[in-house]
C-alpha positions, 0 to 999 in steps of 0.5 A, a space after each residue: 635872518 633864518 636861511 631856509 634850504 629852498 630848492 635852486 629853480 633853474 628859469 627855464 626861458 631864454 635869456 634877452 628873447 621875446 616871448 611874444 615874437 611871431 614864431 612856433 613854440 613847443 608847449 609842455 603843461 605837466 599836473 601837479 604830482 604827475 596825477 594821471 586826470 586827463 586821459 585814460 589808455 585801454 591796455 598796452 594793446 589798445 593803445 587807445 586813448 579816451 579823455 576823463 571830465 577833466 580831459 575834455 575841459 582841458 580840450 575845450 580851454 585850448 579852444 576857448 584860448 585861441 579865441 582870447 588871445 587873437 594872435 596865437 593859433 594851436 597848431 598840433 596838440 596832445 592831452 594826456 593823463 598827466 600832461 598836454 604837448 601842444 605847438 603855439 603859432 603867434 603871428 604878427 596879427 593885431 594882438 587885441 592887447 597892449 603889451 603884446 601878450 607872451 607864451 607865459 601870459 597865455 599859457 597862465 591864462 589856460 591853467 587859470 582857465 582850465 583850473 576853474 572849470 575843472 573845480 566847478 566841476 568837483 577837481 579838488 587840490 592843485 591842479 597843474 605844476 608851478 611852471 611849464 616847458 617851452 621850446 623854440 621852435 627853430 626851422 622846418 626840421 625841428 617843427 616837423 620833428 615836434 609835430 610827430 612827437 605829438 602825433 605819437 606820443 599817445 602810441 608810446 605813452 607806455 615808453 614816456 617819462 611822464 609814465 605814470 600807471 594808472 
């Protein structure tokens, strides 16, 4: 059997936690490629931020995505140009599912979702990356840290990792 040199993908999640406990977490959805789709920004001046077609489906299906899953709130959130921060609240209600549905499931859910409507809408090629980023969240601090970095984030989109020109 032929060996092949894949890349060594690290799994992101912890180890033994339930993914699906009452709690906040820290949800990080990157595109594929880093394509600036979603957001564009008027100059470094402006700083303002005005969502393209796809932008305002991927707004429209955080909203419908509460509606799907009646245990989970969107607390904060941010879309970008290429990529979407939001704050998940799971709470302890009836979660109209039996295995309780998990952070994976439900932000599978918004990709699958979301890449639908944009396609029907003329999106061609691959959307989203293969996984996303989660956090945690642990305590007030690190909440309201978070909740900032959110707020923010459209003001120093210049500064972030994930800056692309586009």
């Amino acid at each position: 059997m032929m060996k092949t040199n894949l890349p060594n993908r690290k799994h992101p999640r912890l180890d033994e936690y339930d993914y699906s406990a009452t709690g906040a977490y820290f949800v990080t959805i990157c595109t594929q490629d880093r394509r600036c789709v979603f957001s564009r920004f008027g100059t470094k001046s402006e700083g303002r931020m005005e969502y393209t077609e796809y932008g305002m489906i991927a707004a429209e299906q955080l909203s419908l995505l509460e509606k799907r899953f009646s245990s989970l709130s969107i607390d904060q959130y941010v879309i970008m140009p290429n990529h979407i921060h939001a704050i998940f609240l799971l709470n302890s209600g009836a979660a109209g599912a039996s295995p309780r549905p998990t952070v994976m499931d439900m932000v599978c859910a918004y990709k699958s979702l979301t890449v639908k409507a944009c396609k029907a809408r003329g999106f061609s090629g691959k959307l989203f990356q293969t996984s996303f980023y989660e956090h945690v969240i642990r305590g007030r601090d690190d909440y309201e840290q978070i909740a900032k970095y959110i707020i923010d984030n459209p003001t120093k989109w210049y500064l972030d990792e994930l800056y692309i020109e586009s």
